[in-house]
NULO-363849 format. One record per residue (C-alpha): residue in one letter; x, y, z. Coordinates in Angstrom, 2 decimals, always signed. Example, Ala and Ser with C-alpha at 12.3 -4.5 7.8 and 13.67 -1.06 7.14 Angstrom:
NULO-363849
("A" (+12.30 -4.50 +7.80))
("S" (+13.67 -1.06 +7.14))
END
This chain:
NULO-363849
("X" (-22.61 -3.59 -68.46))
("X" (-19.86 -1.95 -65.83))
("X" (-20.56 -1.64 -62.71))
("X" (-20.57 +1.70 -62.59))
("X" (-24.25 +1.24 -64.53))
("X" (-25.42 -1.56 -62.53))
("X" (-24.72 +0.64 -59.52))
("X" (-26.42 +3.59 -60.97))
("X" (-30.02 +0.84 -62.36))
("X" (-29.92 -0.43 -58.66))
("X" (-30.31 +3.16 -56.83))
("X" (-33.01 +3.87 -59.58))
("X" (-35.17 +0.82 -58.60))
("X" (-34.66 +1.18 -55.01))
("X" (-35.11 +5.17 -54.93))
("X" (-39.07 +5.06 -55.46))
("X" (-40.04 +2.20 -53.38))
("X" (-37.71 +3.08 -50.30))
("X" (-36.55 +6.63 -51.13))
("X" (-32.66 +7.71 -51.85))
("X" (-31.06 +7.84 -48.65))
("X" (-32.31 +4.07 -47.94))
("X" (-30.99 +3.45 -51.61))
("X" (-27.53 +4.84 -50.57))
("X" (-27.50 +2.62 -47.16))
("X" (-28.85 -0.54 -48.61))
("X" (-26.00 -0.62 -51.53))
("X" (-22.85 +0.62 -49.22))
("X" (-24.38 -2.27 -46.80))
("X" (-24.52 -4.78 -49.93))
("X" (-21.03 -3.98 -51.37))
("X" (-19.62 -3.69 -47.72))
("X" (-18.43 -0.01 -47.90))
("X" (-17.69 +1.24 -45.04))
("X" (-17.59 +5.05 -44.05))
("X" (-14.26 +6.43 -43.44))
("X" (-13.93 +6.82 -39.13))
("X" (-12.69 +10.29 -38.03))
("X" (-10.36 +9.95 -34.79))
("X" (-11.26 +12.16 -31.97))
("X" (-10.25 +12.96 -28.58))
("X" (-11.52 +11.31 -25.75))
("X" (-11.48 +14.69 -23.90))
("X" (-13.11 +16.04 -26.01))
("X" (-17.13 +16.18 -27.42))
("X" (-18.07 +16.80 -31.41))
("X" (-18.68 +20.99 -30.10))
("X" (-14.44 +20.76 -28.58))
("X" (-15.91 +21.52 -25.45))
("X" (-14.19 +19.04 -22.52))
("X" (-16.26 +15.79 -21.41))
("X" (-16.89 +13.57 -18.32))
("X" (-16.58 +9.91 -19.71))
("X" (-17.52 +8.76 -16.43))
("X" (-20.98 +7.89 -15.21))
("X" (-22.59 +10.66 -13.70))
("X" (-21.63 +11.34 -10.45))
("X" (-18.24 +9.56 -10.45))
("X" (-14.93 +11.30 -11.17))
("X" (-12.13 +9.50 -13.19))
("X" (-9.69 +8.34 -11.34))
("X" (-6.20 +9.32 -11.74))
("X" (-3.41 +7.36 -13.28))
("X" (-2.13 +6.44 -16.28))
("X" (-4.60 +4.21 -18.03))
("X" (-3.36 +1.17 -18.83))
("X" (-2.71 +0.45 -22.80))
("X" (-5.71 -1.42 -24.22))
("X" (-6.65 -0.40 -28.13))
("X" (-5.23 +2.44 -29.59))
("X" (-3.45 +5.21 -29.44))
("X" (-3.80 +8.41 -30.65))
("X" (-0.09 +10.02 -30.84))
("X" (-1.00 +13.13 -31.99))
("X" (-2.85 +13.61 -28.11))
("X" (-0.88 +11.60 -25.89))
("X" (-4.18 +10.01 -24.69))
("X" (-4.89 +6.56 -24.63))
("X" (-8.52 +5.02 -26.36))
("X" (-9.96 +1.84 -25.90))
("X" (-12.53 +0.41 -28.33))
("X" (-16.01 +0.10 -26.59))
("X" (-18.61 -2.44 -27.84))
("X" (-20.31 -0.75 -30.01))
("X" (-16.61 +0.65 -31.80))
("X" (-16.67 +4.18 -29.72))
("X" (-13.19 +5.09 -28.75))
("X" (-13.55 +5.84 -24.69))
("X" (-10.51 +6.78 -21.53))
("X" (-9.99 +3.76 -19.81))
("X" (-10.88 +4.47 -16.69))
("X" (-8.84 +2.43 -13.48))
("X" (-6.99 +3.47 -10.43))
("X" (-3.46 +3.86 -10.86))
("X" (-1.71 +0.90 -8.49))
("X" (+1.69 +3.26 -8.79))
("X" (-0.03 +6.40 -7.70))
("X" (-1.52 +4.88 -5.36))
("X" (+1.26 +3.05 -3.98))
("X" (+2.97 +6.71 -4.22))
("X" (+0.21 +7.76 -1.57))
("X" (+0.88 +5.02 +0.65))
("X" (+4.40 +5.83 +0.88))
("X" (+3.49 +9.83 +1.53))
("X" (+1.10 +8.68 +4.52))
("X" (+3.57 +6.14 +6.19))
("X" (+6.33 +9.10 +5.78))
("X" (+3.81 +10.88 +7.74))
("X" (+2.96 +8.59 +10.49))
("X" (+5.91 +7.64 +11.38))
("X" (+6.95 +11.81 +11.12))
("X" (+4.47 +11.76 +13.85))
("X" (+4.61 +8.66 +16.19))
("X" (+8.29 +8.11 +16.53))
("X" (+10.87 +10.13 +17.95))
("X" (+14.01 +9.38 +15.58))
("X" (+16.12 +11.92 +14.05))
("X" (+15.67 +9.70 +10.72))
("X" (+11.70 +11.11 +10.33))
("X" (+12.28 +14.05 +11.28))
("X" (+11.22 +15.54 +7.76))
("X" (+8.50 +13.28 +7.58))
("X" (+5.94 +16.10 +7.19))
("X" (+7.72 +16.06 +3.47))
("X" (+5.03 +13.06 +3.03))
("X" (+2.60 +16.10 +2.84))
("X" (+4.45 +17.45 -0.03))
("X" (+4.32 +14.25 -2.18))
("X" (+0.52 +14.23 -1.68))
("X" (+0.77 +18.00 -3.17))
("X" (+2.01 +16.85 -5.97))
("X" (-0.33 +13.57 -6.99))
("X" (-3.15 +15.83 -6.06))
("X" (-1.70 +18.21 -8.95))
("X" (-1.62 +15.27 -11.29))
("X" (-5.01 +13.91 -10.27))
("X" (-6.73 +17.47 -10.48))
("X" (-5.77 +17.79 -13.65))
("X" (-7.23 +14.77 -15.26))
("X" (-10.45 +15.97 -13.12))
("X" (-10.19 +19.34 -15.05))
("X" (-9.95 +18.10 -18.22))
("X" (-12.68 +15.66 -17.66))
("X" (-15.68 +17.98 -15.73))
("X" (-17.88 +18.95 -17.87))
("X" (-18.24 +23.04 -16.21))
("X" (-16.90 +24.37 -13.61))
("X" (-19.09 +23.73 -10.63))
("X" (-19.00 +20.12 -12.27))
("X" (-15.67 +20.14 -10.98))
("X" (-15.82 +21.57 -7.72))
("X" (-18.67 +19.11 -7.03))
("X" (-16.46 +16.10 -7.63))
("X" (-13.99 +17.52 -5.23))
("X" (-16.79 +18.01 -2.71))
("X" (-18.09 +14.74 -3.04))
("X" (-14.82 +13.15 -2.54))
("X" (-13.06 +14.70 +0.34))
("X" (-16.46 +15.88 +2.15))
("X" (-17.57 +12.50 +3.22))
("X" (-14.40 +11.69 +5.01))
("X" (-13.76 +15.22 +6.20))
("X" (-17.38 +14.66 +8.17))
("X" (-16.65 +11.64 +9.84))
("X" (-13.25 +11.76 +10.57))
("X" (-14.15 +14.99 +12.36))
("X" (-16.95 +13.78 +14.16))
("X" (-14.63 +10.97 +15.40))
("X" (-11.83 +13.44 +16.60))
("X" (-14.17 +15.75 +17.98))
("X" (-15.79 +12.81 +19.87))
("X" (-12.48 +11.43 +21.46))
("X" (-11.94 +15.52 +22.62))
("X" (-15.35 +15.75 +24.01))
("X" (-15.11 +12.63 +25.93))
("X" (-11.44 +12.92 +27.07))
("X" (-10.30 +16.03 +27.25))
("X" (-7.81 +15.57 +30.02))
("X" (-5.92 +13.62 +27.18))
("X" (-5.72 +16.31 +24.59))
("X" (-2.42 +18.34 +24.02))
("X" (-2.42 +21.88 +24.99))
("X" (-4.00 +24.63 +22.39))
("X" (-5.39 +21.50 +20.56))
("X" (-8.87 +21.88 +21.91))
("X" (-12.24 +21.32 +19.79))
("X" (-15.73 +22.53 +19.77))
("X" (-18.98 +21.56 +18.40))
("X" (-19.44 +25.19 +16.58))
("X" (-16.13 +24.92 +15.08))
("X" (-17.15 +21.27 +14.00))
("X" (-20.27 +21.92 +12.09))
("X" (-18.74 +25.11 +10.56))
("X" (-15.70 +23.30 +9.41))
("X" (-16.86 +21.53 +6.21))
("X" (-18.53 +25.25 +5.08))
("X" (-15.12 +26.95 +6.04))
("X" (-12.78 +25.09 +4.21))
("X" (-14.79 +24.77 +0.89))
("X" (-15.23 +28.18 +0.98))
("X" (-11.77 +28.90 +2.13))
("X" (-13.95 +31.13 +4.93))
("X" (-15.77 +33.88 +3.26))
("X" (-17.08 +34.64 +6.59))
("X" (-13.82 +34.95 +8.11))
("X" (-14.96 +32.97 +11.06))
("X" (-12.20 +32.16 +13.65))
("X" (-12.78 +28.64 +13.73))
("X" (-10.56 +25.32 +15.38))
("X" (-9.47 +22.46 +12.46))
("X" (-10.43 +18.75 +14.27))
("X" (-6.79 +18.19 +13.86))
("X" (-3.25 +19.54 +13.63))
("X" (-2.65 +17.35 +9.82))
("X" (-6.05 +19.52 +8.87))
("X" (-3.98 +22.38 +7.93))
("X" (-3.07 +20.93 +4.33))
("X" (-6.72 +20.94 +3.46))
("X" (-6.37 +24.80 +3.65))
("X" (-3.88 +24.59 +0.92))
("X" (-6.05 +22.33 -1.26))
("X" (-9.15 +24.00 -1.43))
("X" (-6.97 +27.46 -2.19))
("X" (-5.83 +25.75 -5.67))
("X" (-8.93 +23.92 -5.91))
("X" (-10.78 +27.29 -6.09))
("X" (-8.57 +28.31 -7.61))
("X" (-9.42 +26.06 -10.97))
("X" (-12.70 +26.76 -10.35))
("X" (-12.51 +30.17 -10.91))
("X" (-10.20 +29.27 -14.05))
("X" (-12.65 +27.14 -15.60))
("X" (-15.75 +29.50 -14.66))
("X" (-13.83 +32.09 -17.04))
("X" (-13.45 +29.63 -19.75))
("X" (-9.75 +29.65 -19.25))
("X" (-9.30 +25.88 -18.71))
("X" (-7.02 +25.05 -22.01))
("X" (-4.64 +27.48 -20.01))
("X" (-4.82 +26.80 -16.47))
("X" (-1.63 +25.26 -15.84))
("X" (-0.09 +28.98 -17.72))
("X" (-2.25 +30.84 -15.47))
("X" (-1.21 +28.62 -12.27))
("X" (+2.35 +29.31 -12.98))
("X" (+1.90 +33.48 -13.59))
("X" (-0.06 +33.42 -10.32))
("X" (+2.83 +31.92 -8.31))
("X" (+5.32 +33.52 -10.08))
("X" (+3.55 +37.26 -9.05))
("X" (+2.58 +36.12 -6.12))
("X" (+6.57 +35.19 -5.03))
("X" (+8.03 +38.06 -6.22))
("X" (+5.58 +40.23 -4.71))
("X" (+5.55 +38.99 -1.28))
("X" (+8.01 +39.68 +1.47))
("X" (+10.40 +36.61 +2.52))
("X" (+9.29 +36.91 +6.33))
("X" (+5.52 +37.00 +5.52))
("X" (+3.80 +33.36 +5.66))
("X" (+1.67 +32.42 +2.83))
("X" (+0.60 +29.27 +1.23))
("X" (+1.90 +30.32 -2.16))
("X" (+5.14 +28.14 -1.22))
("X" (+2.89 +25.14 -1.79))
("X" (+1.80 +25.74 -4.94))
("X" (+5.27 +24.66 -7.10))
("X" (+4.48 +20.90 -6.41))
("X" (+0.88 +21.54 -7.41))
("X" (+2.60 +22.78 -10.86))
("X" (+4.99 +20.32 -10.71))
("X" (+1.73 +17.66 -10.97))
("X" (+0.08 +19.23 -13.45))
("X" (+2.89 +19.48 -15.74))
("X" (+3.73 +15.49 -15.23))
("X" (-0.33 +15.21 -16.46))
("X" (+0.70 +17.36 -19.19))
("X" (+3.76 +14.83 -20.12))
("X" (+1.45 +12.43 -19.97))
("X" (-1.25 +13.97 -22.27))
("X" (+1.85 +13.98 -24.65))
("X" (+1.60 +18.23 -24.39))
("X" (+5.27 +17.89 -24.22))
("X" (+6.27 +22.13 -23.93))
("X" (+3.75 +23.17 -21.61))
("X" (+4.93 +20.18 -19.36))
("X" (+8.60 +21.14 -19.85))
("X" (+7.61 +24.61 -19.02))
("X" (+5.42 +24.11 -16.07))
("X" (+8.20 +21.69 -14.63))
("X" (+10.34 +24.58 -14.85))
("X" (+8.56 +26.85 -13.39))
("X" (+7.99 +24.91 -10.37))
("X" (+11.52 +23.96 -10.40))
("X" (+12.65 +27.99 -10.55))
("X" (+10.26 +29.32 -7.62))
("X" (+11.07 +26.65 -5.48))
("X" (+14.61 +27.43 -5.71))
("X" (+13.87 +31.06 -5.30))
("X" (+12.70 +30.27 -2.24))
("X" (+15.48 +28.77 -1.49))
("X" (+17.95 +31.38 -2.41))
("X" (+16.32 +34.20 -0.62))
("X" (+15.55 +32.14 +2.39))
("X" (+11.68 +32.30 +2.20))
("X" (+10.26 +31.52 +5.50))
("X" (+7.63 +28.75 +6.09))
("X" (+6.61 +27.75 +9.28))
("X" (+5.31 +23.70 +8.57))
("X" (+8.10 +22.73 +5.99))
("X" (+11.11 +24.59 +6.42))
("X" (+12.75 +25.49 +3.04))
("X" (+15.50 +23.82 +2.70))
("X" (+17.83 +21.76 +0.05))
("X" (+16.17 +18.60 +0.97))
("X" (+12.87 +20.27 +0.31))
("X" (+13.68 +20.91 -3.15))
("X" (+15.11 +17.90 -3.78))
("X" (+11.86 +16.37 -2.52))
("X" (+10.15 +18.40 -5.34))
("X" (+12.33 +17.15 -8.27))
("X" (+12.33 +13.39 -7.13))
("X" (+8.70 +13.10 -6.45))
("X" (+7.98 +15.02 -9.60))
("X" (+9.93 +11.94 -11.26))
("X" (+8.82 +9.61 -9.57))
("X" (+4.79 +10.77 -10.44))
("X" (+5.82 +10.84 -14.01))
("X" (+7.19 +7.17 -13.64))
("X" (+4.54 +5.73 -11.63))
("X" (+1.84 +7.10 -13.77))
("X" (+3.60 +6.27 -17.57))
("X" (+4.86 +2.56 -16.50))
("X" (+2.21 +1.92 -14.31))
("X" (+1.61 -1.48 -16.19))
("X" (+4.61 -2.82 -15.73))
("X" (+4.14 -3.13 -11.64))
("X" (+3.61 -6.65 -10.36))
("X" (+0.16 -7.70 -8.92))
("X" (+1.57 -7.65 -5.44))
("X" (+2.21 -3.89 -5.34))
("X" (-1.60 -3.57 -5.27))
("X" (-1.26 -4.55 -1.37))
("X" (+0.79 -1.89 -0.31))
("X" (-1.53 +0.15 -2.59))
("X" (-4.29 -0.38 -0.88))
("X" (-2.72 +1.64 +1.83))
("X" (-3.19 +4.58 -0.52))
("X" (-6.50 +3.74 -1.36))
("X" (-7.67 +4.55 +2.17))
("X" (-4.57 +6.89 +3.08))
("X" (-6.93 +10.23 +2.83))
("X" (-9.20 +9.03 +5.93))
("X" (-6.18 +7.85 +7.43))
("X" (-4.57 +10.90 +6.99))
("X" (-7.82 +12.92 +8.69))
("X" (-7.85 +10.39 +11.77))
("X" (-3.95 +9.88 +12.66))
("X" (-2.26 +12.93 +14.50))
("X" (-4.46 +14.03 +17.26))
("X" (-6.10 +10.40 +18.34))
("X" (-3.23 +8.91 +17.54))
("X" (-1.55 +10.72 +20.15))
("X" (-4.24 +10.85 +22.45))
("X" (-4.03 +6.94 +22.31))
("X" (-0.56 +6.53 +23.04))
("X" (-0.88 +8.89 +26.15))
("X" (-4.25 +7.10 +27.47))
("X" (-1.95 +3.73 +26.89))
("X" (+0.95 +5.41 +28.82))
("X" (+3.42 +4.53 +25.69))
("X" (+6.31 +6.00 +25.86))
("X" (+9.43 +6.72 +23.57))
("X" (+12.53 +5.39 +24.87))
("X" (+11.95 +1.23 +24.98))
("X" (+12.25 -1.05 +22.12))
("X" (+9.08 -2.32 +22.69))
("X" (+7.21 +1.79 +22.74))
("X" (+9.04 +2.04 +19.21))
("X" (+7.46 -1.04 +17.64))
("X" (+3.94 +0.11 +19.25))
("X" (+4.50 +3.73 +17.76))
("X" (+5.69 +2.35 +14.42))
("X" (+3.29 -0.10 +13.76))
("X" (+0.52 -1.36 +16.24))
("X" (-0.80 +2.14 +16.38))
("X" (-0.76 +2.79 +12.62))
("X" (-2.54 -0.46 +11.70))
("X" (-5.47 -0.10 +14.37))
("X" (-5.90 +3.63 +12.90))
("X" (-5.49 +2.21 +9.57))
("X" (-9.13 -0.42 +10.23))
("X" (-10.62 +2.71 +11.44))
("X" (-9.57 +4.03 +8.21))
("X" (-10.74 +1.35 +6.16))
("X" (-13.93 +1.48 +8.03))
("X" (-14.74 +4.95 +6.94))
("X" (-13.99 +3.92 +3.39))
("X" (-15.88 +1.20 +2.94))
("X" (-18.84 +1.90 +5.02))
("X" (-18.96 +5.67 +4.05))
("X" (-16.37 +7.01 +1.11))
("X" (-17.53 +4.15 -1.26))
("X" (-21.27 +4.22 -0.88))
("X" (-21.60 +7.67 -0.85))
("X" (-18.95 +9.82 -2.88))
("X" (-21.05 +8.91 -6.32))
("X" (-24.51 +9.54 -4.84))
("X" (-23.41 +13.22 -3.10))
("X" (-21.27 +14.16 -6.62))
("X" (-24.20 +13.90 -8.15))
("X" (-26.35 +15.40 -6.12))
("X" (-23.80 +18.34 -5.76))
("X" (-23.60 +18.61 -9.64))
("X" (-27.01 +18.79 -10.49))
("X" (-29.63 +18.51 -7.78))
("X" (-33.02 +18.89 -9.08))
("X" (-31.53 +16.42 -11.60))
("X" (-30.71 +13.92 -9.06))
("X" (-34.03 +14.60 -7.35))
("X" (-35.99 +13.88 -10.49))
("X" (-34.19 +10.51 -10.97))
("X" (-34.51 +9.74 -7.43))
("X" (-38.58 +10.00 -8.36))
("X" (-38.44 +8.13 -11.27))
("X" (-36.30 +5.06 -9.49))
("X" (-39.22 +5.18 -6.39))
("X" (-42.08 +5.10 -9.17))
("X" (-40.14 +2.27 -10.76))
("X" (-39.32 +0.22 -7.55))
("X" (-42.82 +0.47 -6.80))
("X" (-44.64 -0.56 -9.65))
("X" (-42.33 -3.36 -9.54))
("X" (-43.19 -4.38 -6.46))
("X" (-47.03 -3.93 -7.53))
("X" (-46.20 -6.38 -10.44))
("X" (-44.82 -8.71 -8.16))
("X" (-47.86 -8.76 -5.77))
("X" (-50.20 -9.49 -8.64))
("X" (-48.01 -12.32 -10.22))
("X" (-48.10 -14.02 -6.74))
("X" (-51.69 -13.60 -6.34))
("X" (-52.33 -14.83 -8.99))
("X" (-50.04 -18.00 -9.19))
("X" (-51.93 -21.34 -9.06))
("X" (-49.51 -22.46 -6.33))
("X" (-49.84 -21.00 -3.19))
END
């Protein structure tokens, strides 16, 4: 008999008793046939509509993931084999980007604290955080699941430091104002309003005061965050980084040189996107973003665009094309770093509330201390015993607020009466544990 037959006399005796899709299971189980595995992209769910493969609540962080399983070339994206044979984004913190960030912020102090003609275009730190932030955000696009998903993980990240690190300025103004700078006066209206204003880039056109003079960059990151928002809302996101770049574009060529807009930001957010593109392995809209940003940037230059932070300038530009290299490299050989670059990483790690907390207490410090700028000794305090107390302060808002409470407020943010429900369920479920361990010690024999 073949064994075609003895196939066919085997799904015949097992089709009445257990029916003929059992039949089917129970032989391709028996002869160890296997189903043929379709390969799909992590990004994307079985409808091709973009997925969070993070736990709900918590955004993916940003980075190249490092190269664990396989590979799917035809997407760029990396997979990892999950426990159960799922292909899954690996999901770490990127040690170069991060180290990236901790170079922008100590560009930035040190643009701030000491007087030498050497960081004098320090405030070019800013700039390299425009363009990670354009890499990050558009891993975070690709992975929120809508639009107001999206905006909620951006909420949820920068809200809980923007809060604190507020308070705390606001607090050293209140309680010494004879050591504020001129015109750099806060209030407790402007305070509260603050957090509303920015992520609503102020729909009530309230004149409000910013905590602090390194606030204004904020401004310029919730523009292109709502921006994406608005992007995704329309169902636009496979495009975004096209629309981004026609946006600009109009907006440049529209605009008078000697008028003052944020658009002149907006190449190095392009410029970060595009190196996530590279990265994706969407090799032409990378290329073309990258040129893009590349082309305004120098348009500004030629026509002598004014901007009042960052003056335009030939060492501006060349900013844009080395950090836009040096994202790309960071982010594709991340891997290859050594294990002791994650210590000057961790400067990056807590570089946004460092960032919030530096410029005006910072200064207010080293005028209440009476340090000065000429002495050896006023240099070393500016360049690094100020930065490393504001840095524990720093770390002290990350650990005992970013980290415990960025998931929890995402979440809440995303979905509330979601959250709230699960917040029920977990109280009904701590408590009837706690009922179940009340009985089991009453009734123990040992007392």
């Amino acid at each position: 008999m073949s064994d075609a037959t003895a196939t066919v006399d085997r799904l015949v005796r097992i089709r009445d008793r257990d029916g003929l899709c059992a039949a089917i299971t129970k032989v391709l189980v028996a002869s160890r046939v296997r189903p043929r595995q379709t390969r799909t992209s992590p990004f994307l769910t079985t409808q091709g509509t973009a997925r969070d493969s993070s736990p709900p609540g918590e955004e993916r962080r940003c980075g190249y993931p490092e190269i664990r399983g396989t590979v799917d070339t035809t997407k760029g994206a990396v997979l990892t084999r999950g426990k159960r044979g799922e292909n899954h984004l690996k999901s770490e913190r990127s040690v170069g980007i991060d180290c990236l960030r901790a170079i922008a912020i100590i560009w930035v102090l040190l643009y701030h604290f000491v007087p030498l003609q050497v960081f004098n275009r320090g405030t070019f730190g800013v700039l390299l955080f425009f363009i990670i932030s354009g890499y990050c955000i558009a891993f975070s696009v690709e992975t929120s699941q809508t639009a107001w998903h999206f905006y909620a993980k951006r909420l949820g990240r920068l809200v809980p430091g923007l809060v604190v690190c507020g308070l705390l300025t606001t607090l050293f103004k209140y309680f010494a104002p004879d050591l504020v700078e001129a015109g750099r006066g806060m209030n407790w209206l402007s305070y509260f309003y603050m957090p509303f204003g920015l992520a609503t880039l102020n729909v009530f056109q309230k004149n409000y005061v910013l905590p602090d003079g390194a606030y204004w960059s904020l401004v310029v990151e919730f523009q292109f965050y709502v921006f994406c928002f608005l992007m995704m809302a329309l169902g636009l996101r496979q495009r975004l980084i096209a629309l981004l770049c026609a946006f600009v574009v109009f907006r440049t060529v529209t605009t008078s040189t000697d008028y003052y807009t944020t658009n002149d930001f907006f190449p190095f957010f392009i410029a970060g996107m595009s190196v996530a593109a590279l990265i994706r392995g969407r090799t032409g809209e990378g290329i073309a973003g990258i040129v893009v940003a590349f082309s305004v940037e120098l348009y500004h230059l030629k026509f002598h665009v004014k901007q009042p932070s960052v003056p335009i300038e030939m060492y501006r530009s060349l900013l844009l094309w080395t950090g836009t290299a040096l994202v790309y490299v960071t982010a594709r050989y991340d891997f290859l770093l050594p294990r002791a670059f994650r210590a000057f990483a961790f400067i990056g790690v807590i570089s946004y509330p460092l960032y919030l907390i530096h410029q005006d207490v910072g200064m207010m410090i080293l005028q209440w201390a009476h340090v000065g700028s000429e002495s050896t000794t006023d240099l070393l305090i500016r360049a690094f015993v100020l930065p490393t107390f504001l840095a524990c302060i720093a770390w002290l808002v990350y650990v005992l607020v970013e980290k415990p409470t960025i998931k929890p407020l995402t979440a809440f943010l995303a979905n509330p009466l979601d959250w709230f429900r699960r917040w029920q369920t977990e109280g009904v479920r701590y408590q009837t544990t706690d009922r179940s361990a009340e009985v089991s010690r009453q009734n123990s024999p040992v007392r």
